[in-house]
C-alpha positions as CSV (number, residue, x, y, z in Angstrom):
1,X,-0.5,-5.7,12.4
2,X,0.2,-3.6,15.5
3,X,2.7,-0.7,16.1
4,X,6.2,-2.4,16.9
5,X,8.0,-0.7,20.0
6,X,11.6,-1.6,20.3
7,X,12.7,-2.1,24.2
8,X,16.2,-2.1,24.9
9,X,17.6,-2.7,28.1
10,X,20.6,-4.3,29.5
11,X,18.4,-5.6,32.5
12,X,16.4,-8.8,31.8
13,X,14.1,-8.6,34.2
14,X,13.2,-4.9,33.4
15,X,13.6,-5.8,29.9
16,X,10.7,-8.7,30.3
17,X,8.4,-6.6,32.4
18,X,8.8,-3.8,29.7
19,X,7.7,-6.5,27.1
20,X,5.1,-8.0,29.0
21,X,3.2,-4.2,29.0
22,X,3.9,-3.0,25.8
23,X,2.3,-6.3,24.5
24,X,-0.5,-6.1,27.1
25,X,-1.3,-2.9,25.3
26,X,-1.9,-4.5,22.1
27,X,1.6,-3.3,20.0
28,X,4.4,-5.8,19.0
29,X,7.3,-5.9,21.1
30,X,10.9,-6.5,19.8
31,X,14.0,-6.5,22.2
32,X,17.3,-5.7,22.4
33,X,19.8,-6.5,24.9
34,X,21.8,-3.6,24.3
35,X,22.6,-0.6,22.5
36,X,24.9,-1.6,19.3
37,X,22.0,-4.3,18.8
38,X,19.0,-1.7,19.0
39,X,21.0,0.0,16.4
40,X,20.9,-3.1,13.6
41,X,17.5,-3.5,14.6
42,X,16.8,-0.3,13.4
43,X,19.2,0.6,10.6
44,X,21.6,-2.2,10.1
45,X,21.3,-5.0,7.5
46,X,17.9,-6.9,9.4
47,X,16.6,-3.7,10.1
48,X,12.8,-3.8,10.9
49,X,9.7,-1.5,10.6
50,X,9.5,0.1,14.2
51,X,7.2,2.8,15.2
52,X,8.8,3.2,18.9
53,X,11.8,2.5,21.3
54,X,11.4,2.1,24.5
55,X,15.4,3.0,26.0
56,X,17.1,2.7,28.6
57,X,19.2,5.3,29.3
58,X,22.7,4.1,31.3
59,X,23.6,0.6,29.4
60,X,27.1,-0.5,29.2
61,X,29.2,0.1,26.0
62,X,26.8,2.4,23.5
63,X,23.9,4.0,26.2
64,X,20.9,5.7,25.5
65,X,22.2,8.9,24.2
66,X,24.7,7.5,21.9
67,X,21.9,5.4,20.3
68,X,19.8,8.6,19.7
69,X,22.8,10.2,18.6
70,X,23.1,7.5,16.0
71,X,19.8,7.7,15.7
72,X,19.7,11.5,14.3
73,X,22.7,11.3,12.1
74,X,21.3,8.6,10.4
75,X,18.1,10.9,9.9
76,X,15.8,8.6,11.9
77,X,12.6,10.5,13.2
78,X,11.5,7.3,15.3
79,X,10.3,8.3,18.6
80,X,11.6,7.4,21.9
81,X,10.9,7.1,25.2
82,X,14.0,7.3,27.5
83,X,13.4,5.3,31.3
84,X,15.6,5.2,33.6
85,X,16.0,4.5,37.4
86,X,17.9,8.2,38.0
87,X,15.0,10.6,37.4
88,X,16.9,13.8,38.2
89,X,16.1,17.2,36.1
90,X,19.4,17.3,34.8
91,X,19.0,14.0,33.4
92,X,15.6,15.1,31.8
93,X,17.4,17.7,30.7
94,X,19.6,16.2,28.6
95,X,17.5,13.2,27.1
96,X,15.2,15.8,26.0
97,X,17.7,18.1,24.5
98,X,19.4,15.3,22.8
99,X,15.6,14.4,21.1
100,X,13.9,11.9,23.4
101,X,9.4,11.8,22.8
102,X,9.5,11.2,26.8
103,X,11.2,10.3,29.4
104,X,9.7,8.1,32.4
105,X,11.5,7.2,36.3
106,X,11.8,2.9,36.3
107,X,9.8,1.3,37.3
108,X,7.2,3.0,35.0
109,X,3.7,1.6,36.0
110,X,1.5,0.0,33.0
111,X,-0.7,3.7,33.0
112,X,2.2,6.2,32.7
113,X,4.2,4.0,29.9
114,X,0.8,3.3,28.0
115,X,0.5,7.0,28.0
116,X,3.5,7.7,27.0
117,X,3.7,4.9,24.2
118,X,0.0,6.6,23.2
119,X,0.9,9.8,22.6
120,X,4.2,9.0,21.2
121,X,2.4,7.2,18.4
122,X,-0.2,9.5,17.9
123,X,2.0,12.6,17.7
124,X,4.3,10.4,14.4
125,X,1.1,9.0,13.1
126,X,-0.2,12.9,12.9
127,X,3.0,14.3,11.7
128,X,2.7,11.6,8.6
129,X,-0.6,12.3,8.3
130,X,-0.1,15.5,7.6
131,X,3.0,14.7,5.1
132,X,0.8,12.8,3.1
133,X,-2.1,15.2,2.8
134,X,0.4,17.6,1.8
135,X,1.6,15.4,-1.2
136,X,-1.8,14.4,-1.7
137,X,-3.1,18.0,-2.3
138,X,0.2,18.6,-4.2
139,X,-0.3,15.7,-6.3
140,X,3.1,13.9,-5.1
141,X,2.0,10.8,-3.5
142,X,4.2,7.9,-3.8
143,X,4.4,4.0,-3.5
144,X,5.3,4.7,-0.2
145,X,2.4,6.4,0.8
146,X,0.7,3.2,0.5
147,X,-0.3,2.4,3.1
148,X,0.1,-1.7,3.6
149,X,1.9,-4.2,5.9
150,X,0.3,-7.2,4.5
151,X,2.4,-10.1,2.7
152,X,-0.6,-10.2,0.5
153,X,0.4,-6.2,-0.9
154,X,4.0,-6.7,-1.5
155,X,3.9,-8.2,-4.5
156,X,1.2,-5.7,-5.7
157,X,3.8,-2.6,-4.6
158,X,6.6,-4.9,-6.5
159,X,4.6,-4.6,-9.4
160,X,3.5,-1.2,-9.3
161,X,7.8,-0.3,-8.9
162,X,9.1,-1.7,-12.0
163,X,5.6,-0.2,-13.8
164,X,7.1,3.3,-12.6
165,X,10.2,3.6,-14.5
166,X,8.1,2.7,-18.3
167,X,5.1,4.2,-19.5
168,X,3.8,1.0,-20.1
169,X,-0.2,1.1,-20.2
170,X,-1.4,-0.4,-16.6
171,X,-4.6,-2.0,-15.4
172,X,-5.2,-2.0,-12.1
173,X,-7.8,-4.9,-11.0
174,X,-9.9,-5.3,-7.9
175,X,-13.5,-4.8,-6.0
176,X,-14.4,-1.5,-5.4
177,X,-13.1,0.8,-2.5
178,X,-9.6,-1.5,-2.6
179,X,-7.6,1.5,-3.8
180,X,-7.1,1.7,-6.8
181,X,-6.9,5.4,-7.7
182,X,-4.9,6.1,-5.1
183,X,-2.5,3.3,-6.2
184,X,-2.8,5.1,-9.8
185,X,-1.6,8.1,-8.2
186,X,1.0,6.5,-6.5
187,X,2.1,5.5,-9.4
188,X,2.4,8.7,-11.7
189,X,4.1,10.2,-8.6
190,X,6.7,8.0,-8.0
191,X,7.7,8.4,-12.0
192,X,9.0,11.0,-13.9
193,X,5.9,12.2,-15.1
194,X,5.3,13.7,-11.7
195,X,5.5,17.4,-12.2
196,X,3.1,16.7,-15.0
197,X,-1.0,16.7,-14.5
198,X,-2.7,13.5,-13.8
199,X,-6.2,13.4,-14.6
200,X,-8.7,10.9,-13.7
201,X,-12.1,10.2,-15.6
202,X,-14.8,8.3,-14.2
203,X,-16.1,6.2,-17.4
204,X,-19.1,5.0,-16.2
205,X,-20.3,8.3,-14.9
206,X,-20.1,9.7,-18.8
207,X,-23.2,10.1,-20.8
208,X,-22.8,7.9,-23.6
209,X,-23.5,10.7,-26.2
210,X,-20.6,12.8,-24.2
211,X,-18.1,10.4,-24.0
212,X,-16.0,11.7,-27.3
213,X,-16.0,15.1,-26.0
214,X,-15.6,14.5,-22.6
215,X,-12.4,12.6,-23.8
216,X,-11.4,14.2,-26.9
217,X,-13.2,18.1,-26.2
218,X,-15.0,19.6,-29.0
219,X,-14.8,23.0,-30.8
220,X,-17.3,26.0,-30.3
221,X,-20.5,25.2,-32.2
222,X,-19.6,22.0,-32.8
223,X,-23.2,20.7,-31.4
224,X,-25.8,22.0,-29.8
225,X,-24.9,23.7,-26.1
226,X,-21.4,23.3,-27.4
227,X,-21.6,27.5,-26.2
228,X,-17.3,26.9,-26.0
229,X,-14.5,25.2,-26.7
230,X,-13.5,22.1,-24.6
231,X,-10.2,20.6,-24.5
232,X,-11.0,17.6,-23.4
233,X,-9.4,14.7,-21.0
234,X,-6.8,13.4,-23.5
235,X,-5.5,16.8,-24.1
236,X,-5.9,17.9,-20.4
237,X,-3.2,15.3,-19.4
238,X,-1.2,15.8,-22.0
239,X,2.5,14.8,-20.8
240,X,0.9,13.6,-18.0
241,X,-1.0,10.8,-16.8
242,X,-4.8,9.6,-17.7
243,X,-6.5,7.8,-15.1
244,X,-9.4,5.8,-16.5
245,X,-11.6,4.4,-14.1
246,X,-14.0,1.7,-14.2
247,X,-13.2,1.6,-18.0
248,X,-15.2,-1.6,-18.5
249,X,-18.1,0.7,-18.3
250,X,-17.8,2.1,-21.5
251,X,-20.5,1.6,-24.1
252,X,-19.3,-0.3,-27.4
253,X,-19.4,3.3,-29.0
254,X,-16.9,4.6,-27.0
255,X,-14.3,2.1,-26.9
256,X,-14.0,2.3,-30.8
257,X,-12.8,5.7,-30.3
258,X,-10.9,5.5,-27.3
259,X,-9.2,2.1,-29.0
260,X,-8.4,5.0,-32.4
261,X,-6.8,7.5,-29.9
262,X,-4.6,5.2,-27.6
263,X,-3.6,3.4,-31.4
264,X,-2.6,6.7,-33.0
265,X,-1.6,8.8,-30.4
266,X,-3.5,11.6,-30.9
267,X,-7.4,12.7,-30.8
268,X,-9.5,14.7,-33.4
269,X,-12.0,17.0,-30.9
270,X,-15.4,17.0,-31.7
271,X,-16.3,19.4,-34.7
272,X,-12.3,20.2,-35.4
273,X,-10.7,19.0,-39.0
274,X,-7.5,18.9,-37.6
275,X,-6.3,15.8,-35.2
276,X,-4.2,16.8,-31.8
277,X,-0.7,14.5,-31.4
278,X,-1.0,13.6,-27.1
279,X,1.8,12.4,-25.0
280,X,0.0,10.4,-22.5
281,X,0.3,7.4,-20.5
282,X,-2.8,5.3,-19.6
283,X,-3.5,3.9,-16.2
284,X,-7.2,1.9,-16.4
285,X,-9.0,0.2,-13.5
286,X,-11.8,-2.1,-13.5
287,X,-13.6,-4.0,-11.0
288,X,-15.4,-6.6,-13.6
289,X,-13.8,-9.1,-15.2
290,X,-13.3,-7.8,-18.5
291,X,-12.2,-11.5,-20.2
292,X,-15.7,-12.3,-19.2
293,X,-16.6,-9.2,-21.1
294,X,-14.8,-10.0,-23.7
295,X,-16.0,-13.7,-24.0
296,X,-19.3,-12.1,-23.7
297,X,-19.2,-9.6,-25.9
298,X,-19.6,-6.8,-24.3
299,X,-15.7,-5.4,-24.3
300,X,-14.0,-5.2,-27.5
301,X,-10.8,-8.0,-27.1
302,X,-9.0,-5.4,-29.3
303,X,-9.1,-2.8,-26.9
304,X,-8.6,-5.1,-23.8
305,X,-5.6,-6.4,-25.6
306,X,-4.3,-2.5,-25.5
307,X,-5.0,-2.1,-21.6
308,X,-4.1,-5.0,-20.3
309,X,-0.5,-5.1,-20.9
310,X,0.6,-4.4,-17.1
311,X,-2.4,-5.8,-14.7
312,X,-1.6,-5.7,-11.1
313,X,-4.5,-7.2,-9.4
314,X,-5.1,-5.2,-5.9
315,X,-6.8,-8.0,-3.2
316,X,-9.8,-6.9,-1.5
317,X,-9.7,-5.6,2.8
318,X,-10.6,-9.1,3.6
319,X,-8.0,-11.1,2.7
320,X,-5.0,-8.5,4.0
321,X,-6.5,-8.2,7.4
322,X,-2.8,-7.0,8.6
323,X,-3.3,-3.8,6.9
324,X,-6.4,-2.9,8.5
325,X,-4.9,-1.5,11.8
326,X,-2.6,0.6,10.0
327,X,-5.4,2.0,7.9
328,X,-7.8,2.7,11.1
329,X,-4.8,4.5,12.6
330,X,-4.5,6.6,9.5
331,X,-8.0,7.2,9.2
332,X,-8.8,7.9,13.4
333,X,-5.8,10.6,13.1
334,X,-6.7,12.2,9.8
335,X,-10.3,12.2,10.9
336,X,-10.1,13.6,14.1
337,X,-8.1,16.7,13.3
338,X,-10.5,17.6,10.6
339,X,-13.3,17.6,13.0
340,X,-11.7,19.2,15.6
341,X,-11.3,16.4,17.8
342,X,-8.6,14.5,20.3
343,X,-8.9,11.1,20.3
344,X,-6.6,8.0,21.4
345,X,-6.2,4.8,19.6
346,X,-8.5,2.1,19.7
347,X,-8.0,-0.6,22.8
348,X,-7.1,-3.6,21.3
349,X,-10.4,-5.4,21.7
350,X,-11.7,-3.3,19.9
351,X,-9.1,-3.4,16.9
352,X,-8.9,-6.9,16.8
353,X,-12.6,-7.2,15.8
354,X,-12.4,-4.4,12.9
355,X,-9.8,-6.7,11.7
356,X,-12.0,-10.3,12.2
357,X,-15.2,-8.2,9.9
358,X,-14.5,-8.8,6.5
359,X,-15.3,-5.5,5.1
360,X,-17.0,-6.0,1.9
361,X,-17.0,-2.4,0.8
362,X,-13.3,-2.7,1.5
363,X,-11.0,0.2,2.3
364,X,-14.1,2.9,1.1
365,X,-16.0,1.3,4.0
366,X,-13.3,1.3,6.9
367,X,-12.7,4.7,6.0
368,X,-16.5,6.0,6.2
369,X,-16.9,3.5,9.3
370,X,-13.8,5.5,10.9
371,X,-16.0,8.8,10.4
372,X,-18.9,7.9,11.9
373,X,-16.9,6.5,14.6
374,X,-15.2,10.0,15.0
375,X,-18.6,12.0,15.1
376,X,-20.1,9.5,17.1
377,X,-17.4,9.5,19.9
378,X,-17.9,10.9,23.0
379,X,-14.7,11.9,24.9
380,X,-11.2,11.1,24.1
381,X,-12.4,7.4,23.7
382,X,-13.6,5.1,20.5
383,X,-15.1,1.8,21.0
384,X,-16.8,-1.0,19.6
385,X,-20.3,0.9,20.2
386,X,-19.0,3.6,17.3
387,X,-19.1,0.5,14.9
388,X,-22.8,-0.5,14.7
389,X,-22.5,-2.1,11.1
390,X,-19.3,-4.0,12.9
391,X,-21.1,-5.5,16.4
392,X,-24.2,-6.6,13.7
393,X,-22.2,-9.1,12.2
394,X,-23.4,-12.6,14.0
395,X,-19.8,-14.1,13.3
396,X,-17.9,-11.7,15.3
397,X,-20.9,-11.8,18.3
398,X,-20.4,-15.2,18.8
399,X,-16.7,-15.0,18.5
400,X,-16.9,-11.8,21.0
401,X,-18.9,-14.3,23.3
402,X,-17.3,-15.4,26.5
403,X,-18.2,-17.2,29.9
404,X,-18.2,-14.7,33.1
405,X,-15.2,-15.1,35.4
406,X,-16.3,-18.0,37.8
407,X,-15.1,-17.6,41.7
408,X,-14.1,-21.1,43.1
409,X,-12.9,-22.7,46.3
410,X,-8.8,-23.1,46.2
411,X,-9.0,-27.2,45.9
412,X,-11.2,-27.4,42.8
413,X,-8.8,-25.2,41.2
414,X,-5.8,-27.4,41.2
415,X,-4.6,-29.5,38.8
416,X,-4.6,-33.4,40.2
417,X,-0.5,-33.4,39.4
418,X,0.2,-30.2,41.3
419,X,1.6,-30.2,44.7
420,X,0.5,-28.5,47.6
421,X,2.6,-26.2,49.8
422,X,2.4,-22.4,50.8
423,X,6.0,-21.9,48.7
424,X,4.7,-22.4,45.4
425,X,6.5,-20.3,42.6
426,X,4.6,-17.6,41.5
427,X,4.1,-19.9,38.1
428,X,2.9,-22.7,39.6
429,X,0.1,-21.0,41.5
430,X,-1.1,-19.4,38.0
431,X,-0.5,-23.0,36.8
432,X,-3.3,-24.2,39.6
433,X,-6.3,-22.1,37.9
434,X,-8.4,-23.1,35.4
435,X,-9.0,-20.9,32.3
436,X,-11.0,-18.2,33.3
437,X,-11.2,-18.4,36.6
438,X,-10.4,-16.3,39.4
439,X,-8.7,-17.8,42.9
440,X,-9.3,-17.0,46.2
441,X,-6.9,-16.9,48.9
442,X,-6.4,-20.2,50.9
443,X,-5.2,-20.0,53.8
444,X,-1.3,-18.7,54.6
445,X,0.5,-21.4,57.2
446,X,1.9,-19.9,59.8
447,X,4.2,-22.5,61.4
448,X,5.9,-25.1,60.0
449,X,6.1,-28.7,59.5
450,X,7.8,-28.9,63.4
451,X,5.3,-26.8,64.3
452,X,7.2,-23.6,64.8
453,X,7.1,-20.3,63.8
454,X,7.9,-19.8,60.5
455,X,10.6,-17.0,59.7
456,X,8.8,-13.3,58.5
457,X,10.8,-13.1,55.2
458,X,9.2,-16.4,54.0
459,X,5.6,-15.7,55.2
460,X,6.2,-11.8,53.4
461,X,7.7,-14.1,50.6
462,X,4.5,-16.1,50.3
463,X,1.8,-13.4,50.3
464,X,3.6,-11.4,47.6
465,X,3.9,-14.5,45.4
466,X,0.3,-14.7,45.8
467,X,-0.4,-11.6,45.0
468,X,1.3,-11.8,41.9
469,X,-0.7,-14.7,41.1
470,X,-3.9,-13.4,41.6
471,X,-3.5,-10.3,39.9
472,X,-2.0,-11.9,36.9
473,X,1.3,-10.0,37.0
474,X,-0.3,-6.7,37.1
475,X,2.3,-5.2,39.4
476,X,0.5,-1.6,40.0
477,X,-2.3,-3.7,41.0
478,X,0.0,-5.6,43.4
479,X,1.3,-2.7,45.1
480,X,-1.8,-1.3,45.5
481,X,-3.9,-3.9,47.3
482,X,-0.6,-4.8,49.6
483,X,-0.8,-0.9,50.3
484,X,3.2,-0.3,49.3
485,X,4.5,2.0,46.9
486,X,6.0,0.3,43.5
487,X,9.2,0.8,43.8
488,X,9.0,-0.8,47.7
489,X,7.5,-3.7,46.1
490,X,10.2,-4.0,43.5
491,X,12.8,-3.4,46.2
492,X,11.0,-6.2,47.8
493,X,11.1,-8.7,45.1
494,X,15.1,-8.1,44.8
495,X,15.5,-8.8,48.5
496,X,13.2,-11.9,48.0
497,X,14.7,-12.9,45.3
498,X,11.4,-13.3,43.2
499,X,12.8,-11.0,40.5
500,X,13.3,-14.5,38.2
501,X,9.7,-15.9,38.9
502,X,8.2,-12.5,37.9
503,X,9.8,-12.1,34.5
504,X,8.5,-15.8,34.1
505,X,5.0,-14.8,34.5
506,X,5.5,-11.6,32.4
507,X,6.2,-13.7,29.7
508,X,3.5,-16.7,30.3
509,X,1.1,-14.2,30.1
510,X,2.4,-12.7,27.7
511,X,2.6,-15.9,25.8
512,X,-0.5,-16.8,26.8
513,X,-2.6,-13.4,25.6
514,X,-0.9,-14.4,22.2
């Protein structure tokens, strides 16, 4: 799922152009019609998840500054981009002052506003970036530093809330790289054991004739090398949490003790007579199938029976595709500023295919794809090119496949139930080209049906709503290939009256992109 920008405007049409951009651009538009509705939209009852708003600045009954205002006493950091018709430097001014991102003179062109929109995002997505690295280091990370927008997640981060409150034993099951530790650690920082350690132990990277003092520590002389005394895991996180990862890698040695310590509550070090009482609550993860084990032998069902009292299973990358924009964004911005570098997001060609590739390595794999992107990138830009192991895969190639844009003759291009006439709607002649193809100006009548001179307004009227047609709506495009400023050529449409058949193509092709 892509970043949602809010636009809220009292005027339709600008409303609808506004729309038709922001969703060219690749985020999720949501409108609002005015100011009291922008503000349910963003804190009332139906609130939603917004990332930007898009505002207008003089609206009738609650304008742009009294939505800001609202905004900041409700303790809303959500960026926004002020536009309005009156660019004067007072009115900059003031927007700014009151905590605008940017402000931007209607009608904005696609290039400033997707500029604006860009670096609006990427200057929230690096102050949370930055917020979470914090708690990361600090060891404060909670549920909602999760990272997830898919409906797949939610009841997984339902289930990980009620475990908080209980120190109820949890075992967190999925392939590897889906997040599991950090889903552990979200965990023991959302709880009250917080301020307390949490310490993780990798139990298939323990030698098995290390495992009971890695675990339980040992005293000095207890074996040979044993040069000092070793607290041990158990003890380490005592009051605390203990992560045990991949624990269905334990050898059959090693879960006879660990089953003894988590039964009693307390540990006996190697070499020590006397046994340690331990306040700790277990988190596991496993990416096998321990009832398999079980069945098979090779995991001890009393043990299993200990750990599995909470499982939350955690779905692999693949079949939560809607998080995996979020987590590029999170990964480009940390990435980038730790090697020093500026970059923008990714287009949305390019996005959509990291979210079609099914990422077997899961979230461990975007993120290390993300880095070589980074180091690869050249510029402020990061395409599909970065993403060899991505462009490889046949099923995206001959998704990404497509037929070149074919130039026809006018009259092949119509539909057989199409009329035709030089006073088309703007629709219609969009309507007249087959997918994919690109039309070519026929020719512009210049009398009429009694053969006289037809009137200059409707031959100007004509050529713009061709214009329209042929560039698809891409009004900076328009204006510059009829040579006129953009505010002329909205000027022009008012006097025209074309303003209606241009928020109609805004949203077909908006519609249509979807």
């Amino acid at each position: 799922m892509s970043e949602v920008v809010l636009i809220v405007d009292d005027d339709p049409v600008q409303r609808r152009l506004v729309e038709a951009m922001v969703q060219r651009f690749g985020y999720q538009a949501i409108i609002a019609e005015g100011g009291d509705q922008a503000l349910a939209l963003l804190m009332g009852e139906t609130a939603r998840h917004i990332d930007c708003v898009v505002l207008d600045l003089v609206m009738p009954d609650l304008d742009g500054l009294g939505v800001m205002a609202r905004m900041r006493q409700a303790g809303l950091d959500t960026p926004v981009i002020i536009q309005t018709a009156h660019g004067g430097i007072d009115n900059v001014v003031s927007v700014m002052r009151a905590g605008a991102t940017d402000f931007v003179v209607k009608p904005a062109s696609p290039e400033r506003l997707e500029v604006s929109l860009r670096n609006a995002l990427a200057t929230r997505a690096l102050a949370g970036e930055l917020q979470r690295v914090k708690r990361s280091r600090d060891g404060t990370l909670t549920l909602s530093d999760v990272i997830s927008r898919s409906p797949a997640m939610k009841p997984v981060l339902g289930a990980a809330e009620k475990s908080v409150a209980s120190t109820i034993p949890v075992l967190l099951e999925g392939e590897s790289g889906v997040g599991k530790e950090l889903m552990a650690r979200a965990i023991h920082g959302s709880g009250e054991r917080r301020a307390r350690p949490f310490v993780a132990v990798n139990c298939g990277a323990m030698p098995e004739n290390l495992v009971e003092s890695i675990l339980f520590g040992h005293e000095k002389g207890s074996f040979t090398g044993a040069t000092e005394k070793h607290t041990g895991k158990f003890i380490e996180a005592d009051g605390g949490t203990l992560f045990l990862d991949e624990v269905g890698e334990l050898p059959p040695a090693a879960q006879v003790k660990l089953l003894r310590a988590l039964q009693e509550g307390e540990v006996e070090p190697v070499g020590s007579r006397k046994t340690v009482k331990v306040d700790v609550r277990i988190i596991s993860a496993t990416n096998r199938d321990l009832i398999a084990d079980v069945k098979a032998g090779r995991f001890r069902e009393d043990l299993f029976y200990r750990l599995h009292v909470f499982p939350i299973s955690i779905p692999p990358l693949r079949k939560r595709p809607e998080d995996i924009p979020e987590l590029v964004r999170h990964f480009l911005t940390r990435i980038a500023a730790e090697q020093g570098k500026r970059l923008r997001a990714l287009d949305g060609s390019t996005m959509a295919q990291l979210a079609a590739f099914r990422w077997p390595g899961n979230v461990r794999q975007l993120e290390n794809a993300i880095f070589r992107a980074v180091v690869l990138a050249d510029g402020d830009s990061v395409g599909m090119t970065e993403f060899p192991q991505v462009t490889a895969d046949p099923a995206l190639q001959s998704a990404a496949d497509h037929q070149p844009e074919e130039m026809i003759e006018a009259s092949p291009d119509m539909a057989p139930d199409m009329p035709a006439g030089p006073s088309l709607s703007i629709s219609d002649r969009m309507a007249r080209l087959k997918p994919g193809v690109t039309m070519i100006a026929p020719s512009l009548p210049l009398t009429d049906s009694h053969n006289d001179v037809r009137p200059l307004e409707d031959i100007e009227r004509d050529a713009i709503r061709f214009a329209i047609a042929h560039y698809r709506g891409q009004m900076s495009e328009v204006a510059r290939k009829l040579k006129i400023g953009r505010s002329t050529l909205y000027r022009k449409l008012e006097g025209l009256g074309l303003e209606a058949e241009v928020a109609e193509v805004a949203v077909n092709e908006t519609v249509a992109a979807e």
